[in-house]
C-alpha positions as CSV (number, residue, x, y, z in Angstrom):
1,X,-15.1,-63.3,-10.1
2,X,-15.6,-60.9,-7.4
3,X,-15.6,-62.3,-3.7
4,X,-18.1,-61.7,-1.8
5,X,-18.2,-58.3,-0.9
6,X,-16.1,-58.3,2.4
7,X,-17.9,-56.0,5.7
8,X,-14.7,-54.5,7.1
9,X,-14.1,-55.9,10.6
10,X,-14.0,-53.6,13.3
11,X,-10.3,-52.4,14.3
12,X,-11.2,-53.8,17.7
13,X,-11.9,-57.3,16.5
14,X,-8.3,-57.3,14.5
15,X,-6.8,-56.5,17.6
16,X,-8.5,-59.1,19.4
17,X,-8.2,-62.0,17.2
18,X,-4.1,-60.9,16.8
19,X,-3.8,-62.0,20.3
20,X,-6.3,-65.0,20.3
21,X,-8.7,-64.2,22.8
22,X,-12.5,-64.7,22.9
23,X,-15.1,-61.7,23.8
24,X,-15.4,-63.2,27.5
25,X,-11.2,-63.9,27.6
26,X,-10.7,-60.2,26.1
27,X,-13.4,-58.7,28.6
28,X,-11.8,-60.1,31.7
29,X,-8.3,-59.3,31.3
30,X,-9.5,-55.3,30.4
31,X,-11.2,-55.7,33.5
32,X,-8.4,-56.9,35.3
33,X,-5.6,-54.3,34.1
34,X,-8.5,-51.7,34.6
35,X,-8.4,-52.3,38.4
36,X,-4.6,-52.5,38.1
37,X,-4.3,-48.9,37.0
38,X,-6.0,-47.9,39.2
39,X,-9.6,-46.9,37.6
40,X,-11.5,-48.6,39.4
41,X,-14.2,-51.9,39.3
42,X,-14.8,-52.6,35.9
43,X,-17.6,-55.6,34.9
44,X,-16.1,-58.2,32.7
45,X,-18.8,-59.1,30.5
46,X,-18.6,-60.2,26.8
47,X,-21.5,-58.3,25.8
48,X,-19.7,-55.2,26.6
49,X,-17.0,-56.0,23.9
50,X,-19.2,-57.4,21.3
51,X,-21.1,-53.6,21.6
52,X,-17.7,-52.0,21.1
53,X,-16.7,-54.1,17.9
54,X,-20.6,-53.4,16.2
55,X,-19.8,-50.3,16.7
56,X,-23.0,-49.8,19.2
57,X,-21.6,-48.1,22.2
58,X,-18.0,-46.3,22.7
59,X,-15.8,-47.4,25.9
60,X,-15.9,-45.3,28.4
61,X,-12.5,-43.5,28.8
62,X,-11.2,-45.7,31.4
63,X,-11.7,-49.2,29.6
64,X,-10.0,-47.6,26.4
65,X,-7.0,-46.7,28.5
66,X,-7.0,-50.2,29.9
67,X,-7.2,-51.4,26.8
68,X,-4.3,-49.2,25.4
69,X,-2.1,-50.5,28.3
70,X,-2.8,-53.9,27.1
71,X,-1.0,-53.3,23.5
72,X,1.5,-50.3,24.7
73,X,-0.4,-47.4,23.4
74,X,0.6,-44.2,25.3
75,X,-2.5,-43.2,27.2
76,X,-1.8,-39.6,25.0
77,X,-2.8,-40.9,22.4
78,X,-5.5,-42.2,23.4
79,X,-6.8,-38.9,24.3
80,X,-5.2,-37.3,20.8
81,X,-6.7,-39.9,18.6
82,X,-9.9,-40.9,19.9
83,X,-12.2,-44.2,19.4
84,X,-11.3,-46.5,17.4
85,X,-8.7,-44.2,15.6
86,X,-5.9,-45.2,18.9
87,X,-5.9,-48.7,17.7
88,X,-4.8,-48.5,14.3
89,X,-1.7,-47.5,16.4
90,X,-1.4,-51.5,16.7
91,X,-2.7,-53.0,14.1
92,X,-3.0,-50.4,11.0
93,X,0.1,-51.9,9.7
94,X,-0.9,-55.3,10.1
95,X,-4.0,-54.8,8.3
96,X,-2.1,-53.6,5.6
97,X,0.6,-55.9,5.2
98,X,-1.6,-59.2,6.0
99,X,-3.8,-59.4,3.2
100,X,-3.9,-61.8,0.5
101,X,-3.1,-60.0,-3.1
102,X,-7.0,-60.7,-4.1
103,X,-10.0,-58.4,-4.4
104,X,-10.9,-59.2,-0.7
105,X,-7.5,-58.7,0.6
106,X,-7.1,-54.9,-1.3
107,X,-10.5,-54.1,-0.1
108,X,-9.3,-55.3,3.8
109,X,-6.1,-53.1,3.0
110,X,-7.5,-50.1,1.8
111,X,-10.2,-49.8,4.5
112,X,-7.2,-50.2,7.2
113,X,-5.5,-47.2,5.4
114,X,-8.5,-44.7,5.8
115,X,-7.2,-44.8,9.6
116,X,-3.5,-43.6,9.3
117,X,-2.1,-41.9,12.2
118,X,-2.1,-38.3,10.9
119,X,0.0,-36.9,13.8
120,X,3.8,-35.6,12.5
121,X,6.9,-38.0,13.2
122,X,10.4,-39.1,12.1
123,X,10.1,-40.5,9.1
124,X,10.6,-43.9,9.0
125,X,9.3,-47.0,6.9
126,X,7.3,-50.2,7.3
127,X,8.8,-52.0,5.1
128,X,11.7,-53.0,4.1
129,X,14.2,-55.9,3.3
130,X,12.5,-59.5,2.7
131,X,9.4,-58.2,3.7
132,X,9.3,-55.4,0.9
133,X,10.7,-57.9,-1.9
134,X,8.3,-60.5,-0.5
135,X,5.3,-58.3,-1.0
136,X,6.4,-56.8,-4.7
137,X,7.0,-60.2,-5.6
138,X,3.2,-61.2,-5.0
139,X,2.0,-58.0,-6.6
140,X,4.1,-58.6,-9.8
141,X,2.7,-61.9,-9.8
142,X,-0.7,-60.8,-9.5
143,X,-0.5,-58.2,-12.0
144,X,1.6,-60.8,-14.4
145,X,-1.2,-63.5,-14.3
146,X,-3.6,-64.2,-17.1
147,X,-6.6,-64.0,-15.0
148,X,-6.2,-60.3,-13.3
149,X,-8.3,-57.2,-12.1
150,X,-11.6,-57.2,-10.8
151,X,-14.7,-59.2,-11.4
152,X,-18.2,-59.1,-9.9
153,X,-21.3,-60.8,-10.5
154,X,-23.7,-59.5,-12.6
155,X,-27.1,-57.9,-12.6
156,X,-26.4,-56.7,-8.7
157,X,-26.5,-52.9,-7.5
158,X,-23.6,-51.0,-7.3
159,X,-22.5,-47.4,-8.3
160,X,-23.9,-45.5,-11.2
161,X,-21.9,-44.8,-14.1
162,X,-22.6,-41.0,-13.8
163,X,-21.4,-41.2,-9.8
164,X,-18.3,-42.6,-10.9
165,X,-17.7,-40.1,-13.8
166,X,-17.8,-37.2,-11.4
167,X,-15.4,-38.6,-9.4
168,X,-13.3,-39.4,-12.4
169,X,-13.7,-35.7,-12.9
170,X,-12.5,-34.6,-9.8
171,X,-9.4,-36.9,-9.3
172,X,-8.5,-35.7,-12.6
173,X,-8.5,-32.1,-11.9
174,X,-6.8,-33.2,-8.4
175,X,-3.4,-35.3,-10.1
176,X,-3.2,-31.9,-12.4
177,X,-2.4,-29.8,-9.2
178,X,1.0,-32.0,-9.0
179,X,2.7,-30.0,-11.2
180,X,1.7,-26.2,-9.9
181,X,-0.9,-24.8,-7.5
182,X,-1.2,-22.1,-4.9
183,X,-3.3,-24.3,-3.5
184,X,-1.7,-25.6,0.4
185,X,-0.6,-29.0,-0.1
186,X,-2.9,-30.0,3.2
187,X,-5.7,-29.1,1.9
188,X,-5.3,-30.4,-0.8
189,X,-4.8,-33.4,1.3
190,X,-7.9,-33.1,2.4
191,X,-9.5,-33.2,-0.9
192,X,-8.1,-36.5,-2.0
193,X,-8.0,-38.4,0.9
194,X,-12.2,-37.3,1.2
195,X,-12.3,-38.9,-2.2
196,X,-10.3,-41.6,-1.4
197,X,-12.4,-42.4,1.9
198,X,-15.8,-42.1,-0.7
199,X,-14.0,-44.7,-3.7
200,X,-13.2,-47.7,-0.9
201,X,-16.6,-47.1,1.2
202,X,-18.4,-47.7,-2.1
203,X,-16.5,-51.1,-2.8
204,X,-17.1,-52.0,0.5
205,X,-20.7,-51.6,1.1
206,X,-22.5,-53.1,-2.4
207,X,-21.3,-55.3,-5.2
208,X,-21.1,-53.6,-8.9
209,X,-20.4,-54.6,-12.0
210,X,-17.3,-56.4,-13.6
211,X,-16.6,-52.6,-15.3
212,X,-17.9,-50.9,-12.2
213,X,-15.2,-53.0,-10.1
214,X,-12.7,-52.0,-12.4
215,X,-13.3,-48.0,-12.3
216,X,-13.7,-48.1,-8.6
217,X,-9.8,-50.6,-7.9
218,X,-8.2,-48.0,-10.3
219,X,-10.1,-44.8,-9.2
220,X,-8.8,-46.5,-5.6
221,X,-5.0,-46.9,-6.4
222,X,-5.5,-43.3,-8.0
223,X,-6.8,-41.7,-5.0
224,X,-4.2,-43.4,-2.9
225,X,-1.1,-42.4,-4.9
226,X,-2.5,-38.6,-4.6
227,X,-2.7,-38.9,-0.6
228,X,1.0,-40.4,-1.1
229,X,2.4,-37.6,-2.8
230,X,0.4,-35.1,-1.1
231,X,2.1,-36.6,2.3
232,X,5.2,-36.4,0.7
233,X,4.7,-32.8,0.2
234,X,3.6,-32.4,3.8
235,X,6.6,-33.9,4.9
236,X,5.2,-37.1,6.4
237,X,7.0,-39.9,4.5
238,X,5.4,-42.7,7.0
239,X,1.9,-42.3,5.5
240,X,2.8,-41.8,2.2
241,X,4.4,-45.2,2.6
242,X,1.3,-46.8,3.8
243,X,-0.5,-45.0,1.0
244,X,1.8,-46.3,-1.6
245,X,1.6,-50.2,-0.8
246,X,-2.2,-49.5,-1.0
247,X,-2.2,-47.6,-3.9
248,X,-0.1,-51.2,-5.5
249,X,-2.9,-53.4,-4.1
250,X,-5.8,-51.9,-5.8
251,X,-3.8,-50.9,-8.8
252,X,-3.3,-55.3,-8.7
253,X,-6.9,-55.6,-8.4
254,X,-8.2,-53.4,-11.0
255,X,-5.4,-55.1,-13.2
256,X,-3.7,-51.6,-13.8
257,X,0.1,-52.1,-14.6
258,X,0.8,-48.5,-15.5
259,X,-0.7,-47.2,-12.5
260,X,1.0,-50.3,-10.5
261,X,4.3,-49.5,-11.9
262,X,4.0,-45.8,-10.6
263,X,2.8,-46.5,-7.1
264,X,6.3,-48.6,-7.0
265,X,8.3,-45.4,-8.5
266,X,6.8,-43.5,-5.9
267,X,7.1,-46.1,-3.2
268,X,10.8,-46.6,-4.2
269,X,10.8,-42.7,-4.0
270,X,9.7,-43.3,-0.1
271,X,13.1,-45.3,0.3
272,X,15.4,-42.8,-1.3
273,X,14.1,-40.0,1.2
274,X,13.8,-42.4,4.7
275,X,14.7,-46.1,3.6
276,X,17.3,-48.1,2.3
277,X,18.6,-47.6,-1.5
278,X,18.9,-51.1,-2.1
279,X,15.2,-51.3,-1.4
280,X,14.4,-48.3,-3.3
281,X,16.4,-50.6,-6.6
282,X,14.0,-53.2,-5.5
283,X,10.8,-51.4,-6.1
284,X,12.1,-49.9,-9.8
285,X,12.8,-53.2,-10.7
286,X,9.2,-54.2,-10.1
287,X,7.8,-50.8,-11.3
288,X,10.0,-52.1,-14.8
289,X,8.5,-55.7,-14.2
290,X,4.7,-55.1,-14.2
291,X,5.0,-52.0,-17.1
292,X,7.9,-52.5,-19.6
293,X,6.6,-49.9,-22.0
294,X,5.2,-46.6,-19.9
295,X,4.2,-43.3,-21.2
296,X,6.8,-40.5,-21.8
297,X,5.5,-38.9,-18.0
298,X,6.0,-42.2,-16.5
299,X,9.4,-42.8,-17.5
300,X,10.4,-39.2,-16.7
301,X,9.4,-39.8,-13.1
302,X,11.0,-43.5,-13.3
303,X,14.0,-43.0,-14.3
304,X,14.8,-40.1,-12.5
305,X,13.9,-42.3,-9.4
306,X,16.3,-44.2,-10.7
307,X,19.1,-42.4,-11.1
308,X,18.5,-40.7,-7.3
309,X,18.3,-44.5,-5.7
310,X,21.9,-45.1,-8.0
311,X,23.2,-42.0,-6.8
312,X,22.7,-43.4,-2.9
313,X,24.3,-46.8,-3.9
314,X,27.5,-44.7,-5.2
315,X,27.3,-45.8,-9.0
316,X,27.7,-42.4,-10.7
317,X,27.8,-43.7,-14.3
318,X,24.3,-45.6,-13.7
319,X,23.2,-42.3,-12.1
320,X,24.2,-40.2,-15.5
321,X,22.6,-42.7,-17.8
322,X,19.7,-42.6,-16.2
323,X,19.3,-39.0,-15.8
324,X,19.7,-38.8,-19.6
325,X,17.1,-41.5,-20.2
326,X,14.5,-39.4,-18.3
327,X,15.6,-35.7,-19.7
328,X,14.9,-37.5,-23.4
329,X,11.6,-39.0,-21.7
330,X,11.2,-35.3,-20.1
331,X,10.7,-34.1,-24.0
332,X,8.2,-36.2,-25.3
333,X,6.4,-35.9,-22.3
334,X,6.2,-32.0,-22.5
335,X,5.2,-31.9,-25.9
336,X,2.2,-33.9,-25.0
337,X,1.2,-32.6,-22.0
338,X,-1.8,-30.2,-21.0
339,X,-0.3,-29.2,-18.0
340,X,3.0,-26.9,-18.8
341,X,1.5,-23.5,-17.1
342,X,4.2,-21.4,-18.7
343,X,7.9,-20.9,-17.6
344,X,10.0,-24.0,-17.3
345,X,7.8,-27.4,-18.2
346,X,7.6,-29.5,-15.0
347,X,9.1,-32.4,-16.4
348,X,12.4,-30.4,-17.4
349,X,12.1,-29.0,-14.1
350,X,11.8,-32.5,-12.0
351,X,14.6,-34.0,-13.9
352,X,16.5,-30.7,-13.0
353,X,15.5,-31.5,-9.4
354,X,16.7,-35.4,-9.8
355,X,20.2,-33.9,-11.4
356,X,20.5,-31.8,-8.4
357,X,19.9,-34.7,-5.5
358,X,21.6,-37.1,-7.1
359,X,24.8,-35.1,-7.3
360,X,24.1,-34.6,-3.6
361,X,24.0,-38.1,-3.0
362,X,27.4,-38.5,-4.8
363,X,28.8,-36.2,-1.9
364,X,29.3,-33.6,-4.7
365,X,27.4,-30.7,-2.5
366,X,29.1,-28.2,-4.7
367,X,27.8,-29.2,-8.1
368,X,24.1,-29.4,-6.3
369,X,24.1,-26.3,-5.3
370,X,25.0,-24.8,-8.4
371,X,22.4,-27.2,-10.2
372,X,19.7,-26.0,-7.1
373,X,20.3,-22.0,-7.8
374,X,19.7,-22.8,-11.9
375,X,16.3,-23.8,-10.4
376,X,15.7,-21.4,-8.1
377,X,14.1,-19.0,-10.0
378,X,11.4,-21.7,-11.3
379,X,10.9,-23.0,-8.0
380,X,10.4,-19.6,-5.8
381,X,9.2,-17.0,-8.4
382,X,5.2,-17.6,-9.2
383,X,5.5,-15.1,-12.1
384,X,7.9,-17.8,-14.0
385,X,6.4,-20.9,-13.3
386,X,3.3,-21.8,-10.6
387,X,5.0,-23.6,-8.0
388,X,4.8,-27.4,-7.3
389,X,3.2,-28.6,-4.0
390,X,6.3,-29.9,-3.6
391,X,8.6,-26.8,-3.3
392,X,8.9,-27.4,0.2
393,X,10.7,-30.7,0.1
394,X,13.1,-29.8,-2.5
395,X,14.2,-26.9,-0.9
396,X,15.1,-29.4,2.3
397,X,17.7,-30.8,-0.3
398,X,19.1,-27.0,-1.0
399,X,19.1,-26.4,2.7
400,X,21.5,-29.7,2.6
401,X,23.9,-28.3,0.3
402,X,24.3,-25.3,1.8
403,X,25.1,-27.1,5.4
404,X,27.3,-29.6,3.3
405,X,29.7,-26.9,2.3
406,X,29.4,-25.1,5.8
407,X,27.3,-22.3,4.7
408,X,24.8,-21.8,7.9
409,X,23.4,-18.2,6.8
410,X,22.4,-19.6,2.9
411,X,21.2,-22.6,4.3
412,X,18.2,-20.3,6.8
413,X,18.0,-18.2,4.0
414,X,16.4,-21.6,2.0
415,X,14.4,-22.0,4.9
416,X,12.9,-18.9,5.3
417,X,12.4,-19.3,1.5
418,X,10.2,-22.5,1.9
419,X,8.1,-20.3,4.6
420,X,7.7,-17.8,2.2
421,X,6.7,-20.1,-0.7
422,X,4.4,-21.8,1.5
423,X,3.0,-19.2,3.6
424,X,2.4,-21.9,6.7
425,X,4.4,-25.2,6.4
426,X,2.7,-28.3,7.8
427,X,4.3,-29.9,11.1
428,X,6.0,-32.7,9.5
429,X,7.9,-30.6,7.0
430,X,8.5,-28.3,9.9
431,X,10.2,-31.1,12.1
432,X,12.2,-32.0,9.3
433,X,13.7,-28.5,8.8
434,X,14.3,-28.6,12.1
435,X,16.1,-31.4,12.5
436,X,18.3,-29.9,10.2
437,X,18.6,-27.1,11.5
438,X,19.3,-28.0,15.3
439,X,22.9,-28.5,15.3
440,X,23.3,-25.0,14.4
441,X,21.2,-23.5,16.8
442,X,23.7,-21.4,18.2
443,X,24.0,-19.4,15.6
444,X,21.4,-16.4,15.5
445,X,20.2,-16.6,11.7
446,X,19.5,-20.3,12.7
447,X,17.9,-19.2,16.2
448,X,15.4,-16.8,13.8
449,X,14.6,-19.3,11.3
450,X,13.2,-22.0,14.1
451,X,11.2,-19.1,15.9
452,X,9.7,-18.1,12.5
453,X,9.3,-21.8,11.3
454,X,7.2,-22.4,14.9
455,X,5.3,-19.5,13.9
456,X,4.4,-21.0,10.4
457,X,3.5,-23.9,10.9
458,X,0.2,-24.5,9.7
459,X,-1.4,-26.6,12.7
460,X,-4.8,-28.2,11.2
461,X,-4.9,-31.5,11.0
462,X,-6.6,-33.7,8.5
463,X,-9.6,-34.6,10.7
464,X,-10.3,-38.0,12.4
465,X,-12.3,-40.7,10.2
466,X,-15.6,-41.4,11.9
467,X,-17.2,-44.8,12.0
């Protein structure tokens, strides 16, 4: 049976209770670090914070930085972020990571994750190690058990059949833009995090049916493995992370194993590009655990996962067999799918992708180049094939081949390329070509490519949730 349905606590009173303080305790020591810093008197009064955590009044600008000093926020972002967004800074993660693999906790998890930091950075992961085995190992367990998914008690009001069949329509059309649009990858961003933000406000704010429940976990973990991807895409691997382990949670709670099993391919994905491989092995292993037998495009995508995260760990032969396994799935999967738009299918052409990285990865930059300019023409020329939102981040992988065997002009050719493709890359795929990129600085082909990729770079933002 459904919990009852859980009022998401204010980011304020998560931050509060993490350090065990009460409203009066919390009050005085803002108060305290307010004078401190020099912004003046500040009254300590309990009321003040119970207003800020019912969402009532905003802090005025001086109690949020005194507040941000507290937990080692930047006082910039502060400023960039804005109220209460700042805080998920601290405890976003927590939020996330915290949460009991029930309905309640997925519902707790997913409304942390409408509050990502959206701003650009390294990417890195949250998870990894223990911590990422100890949470797969509860989800497997969760999707494993005889009693899973959803419930809710009946005869309450919740969403309306035809409501949820128009946003079944639109995440539909959504997941068929993965495999070729003209469409910017940010906004379409936009589009599926809005729809995202709409799926877990409705299971937060009125019960529904045990089927209801069900549509809304899944249309949940669906919403959240298009923000992942799309993230990807933009280059911001942190989010896409975070986007992932929800996507797992409400996939658990709708009792969805093929759409568990590909939010762990994807989140294994996430380790190959800025984690460990051995943790990237871990999350296949699951994906294989909670769905032995997935569709012909599942497989394609797992097991060229697979073969990438066993190109990283050095085993070539597990690499080869793997590849095979998903060109094999690639065919069955093309001769059933609607969305081949002419030119080279988009399964052939991911596994082409996968051969090409994981020969990379075997520190055989040679062979992936060669394997990269086979796909060249699919990926850059819109009158063989519509590109993939994801153009961008393979090229990254060309650009490392051609620096691998010392070839600095070919290598800002590619990036010029992904400008051109693109027509304005987002920031964090910009940062990441630039990382690359640095080192070579000196030379002038390299000098030209960072002006012009500073000049491109598409600079909205997805905008700020509001309370």
């Amino acid at each position: 049976m459904l919990e009852n349905s859980t009022i998401m606590a204010h980011p304020l009173t998560l931050l509060r209770a993490s350090m065990g303080l009460s409203h009066p305790e919390y009050a005085r020591l803002v108060a305290q670090t307010h004078v401190e810093l020099g912004l003046g008197q500040m009254a300590a009064r309990r009321e003040k914070v119970s207003r800020w955590e019912s969402g009532r009044t905003v802090p005025e600008l001086g109690a949020q930085l005194a507040m941000a000093h507290l937990h080692g926020v930047p006082a910039h972002e502060v400023r960039r972020l804005g109220w209460p967004h700042w805080i998920h800074l601290v405890i976003g993660d927590t939020t996330l990571l915290d949460q009991p693999y029930t309905v309640a906790g997925a519902e707790l998890a997913l409304g942390g994750a409408l509050h990502l930091p959206k701003a650009p950075r390294t990417p890195s992961l949250l998870l990894t190690g223990g911590a990422l085995t100890a949470q797969l190992r509860s989800a497997v367990d969760q999707m494993t058990a005889d009693d899973r998914g959803a419930g809710a008690d009946p005869g309450r009001p919740g969403s309306s059949a035809e409501q949820l069949r128009w946003i079944e329509t639109r995440v539909d059309a959504l997941e068929r833009y993965e495999y070729g649009t003209f469409v910017p990858a940010l906004s379409l961003y936009l589009a599926a995090h809005a729809e995202h933000r709409l799926v877990v406000r409705m299971l937060g704010c009125s019960r529904h049916d045990v089927e209801a429940s069900r549509r809304l976990f899944r249309l949940a973990a669906r919403t959240a493995l298009l923000c992942s991807w799309l993230s990807s895409a933009l280059g911001e691997e942190t989010r896409a992370e975070q986007h992932n382990l929800t996507a797992v949670r409400a996939a658990a709670a709708a009792g969805e194993p093929a759409v568990a099993a590909v939010a762990m391919t994807q989140l294994a994905l996430r380790h190959i590009i800025a984690g460990n491989p051995a943790d990237g092995l871990t999350a296949v292993q699951a994906a294989r655990a909670v769905d032995s037998r997935p569709g012909a495009g599942a497989a394609t995508l797992l097991h060229n996962v697979a073969a990438i995260v066993l190109a990283r760990t050095g085993d070539a032969i597990g690499a080869a067999r793997s590849l095979d396994r998903a060109a094999q799935h690639a065919v069955s999967a093309a001769a059933t799918s609607p969305n081949a738009s002419g030119g080279t299918d988009p399964y052939e052409r991911s596994v082409g992708v996968a051969r090409a990285q994981a020969s990379l990865f075997l520190d055989a930059p040679r062979k992936a180049r060669f394997q990269f300019e086979s796909l060249t023409g699919t990926l850059l020329a819109p009158r063989a094939t519509t590109p993939s939102p994801y153009t961008g981040v393979w090229l990254l992988y060309v650009v490392d081949a051609h620096l691998a065997l010392g070839d600095i002009g070919l290598a800002a050719r590619t990036a010029h390329q992904a400008v051109e493709v693109a027509g304005a890359l987002p920031p964090g795929l910009v940062l990441q070509y630039r990382e690359r990129l640095a080192p070579h600085a000196h030379e002038p082909v390299v000098r030209q490519v960072l002006d012009r990729l500073d000049d491109a770079v598409h600079r909205e933002r997805p905008p700020q949730d509001r309370e």
